[in-house]
C-alpha positions in Angstrom: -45.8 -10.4 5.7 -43.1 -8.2 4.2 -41.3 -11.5 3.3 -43.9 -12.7 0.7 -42.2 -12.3 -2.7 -43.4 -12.9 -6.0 -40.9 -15.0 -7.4 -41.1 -17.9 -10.2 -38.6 -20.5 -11.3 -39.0 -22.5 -14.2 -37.0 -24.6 -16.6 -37.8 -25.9 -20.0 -37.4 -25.4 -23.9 -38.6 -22.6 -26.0 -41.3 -23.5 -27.8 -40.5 -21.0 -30.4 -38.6 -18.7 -31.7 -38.7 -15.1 -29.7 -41.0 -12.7 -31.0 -39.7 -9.3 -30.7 -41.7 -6.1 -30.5 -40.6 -2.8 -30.9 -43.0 0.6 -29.6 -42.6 4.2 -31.6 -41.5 5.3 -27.9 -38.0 3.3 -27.7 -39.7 0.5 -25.4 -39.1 -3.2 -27.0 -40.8 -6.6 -25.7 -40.0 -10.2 -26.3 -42.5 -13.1 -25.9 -41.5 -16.5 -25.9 -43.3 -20.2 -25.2 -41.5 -22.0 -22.2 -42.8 -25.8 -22.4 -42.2 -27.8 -19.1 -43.0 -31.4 -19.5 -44.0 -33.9 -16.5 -43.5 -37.6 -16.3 -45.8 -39.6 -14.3 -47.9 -43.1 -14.0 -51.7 -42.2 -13.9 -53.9 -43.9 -11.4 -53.9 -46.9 -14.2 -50.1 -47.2 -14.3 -50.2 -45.7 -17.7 -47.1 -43.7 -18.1 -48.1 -39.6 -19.0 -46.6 -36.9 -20.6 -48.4 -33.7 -19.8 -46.8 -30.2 -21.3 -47.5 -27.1 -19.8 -47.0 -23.5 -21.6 -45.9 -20.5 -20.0 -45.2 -17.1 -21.8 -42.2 -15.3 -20.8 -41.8 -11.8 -21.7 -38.6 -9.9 -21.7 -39.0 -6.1 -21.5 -36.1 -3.5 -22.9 -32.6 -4.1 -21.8 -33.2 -7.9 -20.7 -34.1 -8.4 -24.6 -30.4 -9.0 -24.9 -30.5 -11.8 -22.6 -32.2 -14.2 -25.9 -32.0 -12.1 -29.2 -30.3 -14.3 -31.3 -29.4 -16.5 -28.8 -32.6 -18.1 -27.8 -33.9 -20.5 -30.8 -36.8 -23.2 -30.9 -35.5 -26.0 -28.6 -33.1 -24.1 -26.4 -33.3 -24.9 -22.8 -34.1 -22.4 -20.2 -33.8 -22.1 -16.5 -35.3 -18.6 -15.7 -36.1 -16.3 -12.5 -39.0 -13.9 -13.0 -42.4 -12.6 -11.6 -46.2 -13.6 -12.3 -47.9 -10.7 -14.6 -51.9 -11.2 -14.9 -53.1 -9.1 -17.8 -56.6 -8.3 -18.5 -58.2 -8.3 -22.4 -60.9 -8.0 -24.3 -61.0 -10.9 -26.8 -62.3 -10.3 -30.4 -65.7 -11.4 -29.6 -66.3 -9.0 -26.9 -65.1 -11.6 -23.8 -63.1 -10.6 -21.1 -59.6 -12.9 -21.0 -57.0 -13.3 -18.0 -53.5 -13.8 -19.2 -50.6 -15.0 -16.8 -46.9 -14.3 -17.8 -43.9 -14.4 -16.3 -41.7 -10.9 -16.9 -37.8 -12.8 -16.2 -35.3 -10.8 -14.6 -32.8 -13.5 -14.6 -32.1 -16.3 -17.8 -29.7 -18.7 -17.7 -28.8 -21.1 -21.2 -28.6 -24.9 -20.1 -26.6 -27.9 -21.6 -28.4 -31.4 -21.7 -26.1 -32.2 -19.1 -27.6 -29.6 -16.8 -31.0 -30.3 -18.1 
């Protein structure tokens, strides 16, 4: 099983402007909304638009990849890796996050949408 990789591809628009955060320690990370819509009839032939969200998170060096490139609306292809992170909400419940850390971001046109 040394073959098994974890590997995601997705493409879709930012849902937001990047959120950049800078650490007293010289480490930086960028979040970012990825919205990926899907098309389809429902069992009733009622056509369906269902949006899912995925965080992206771009850590140090790969920050360059979208600062002040990257805007509300811009479509993304990206290459990255799943990232569960485990919280404690404000109400004393424990949360499960999933993000995807990219490694690889590529800026599409509508025509290569």
């Amino acid at each position: 099983m040394s073959n098994v990789k974890n590997r995601v591809i997705l493409t879709g628009f930012a849902g937001a402007d990047p959120v950049i955060v800078e650490f007293p320690n010289e480490k930086r990370v960028a979040r970012v909304n990825l919205a990926i819509n899907e098309f389809y009839r429902d069992s009733t032939g009622e056509f369906v638009n269902k949006t899912q969200w995925f965080t992206l998170v771009f850590w140090n060096q790969k920050i360059k990849l979208i600062d002040g490139i990257v805007k509300k609306g811009t479509n993304l292809s990206i290459e990255g890796k799943l990232s569960t992170q485990t919280y404690t909400s404000k109400k004393g419940e424990q949360r499960f996050a999933i993000e995807i850390v990219v490694h690889a971001l590529s800026i599409l046109t509508p025509e290569e949408a």
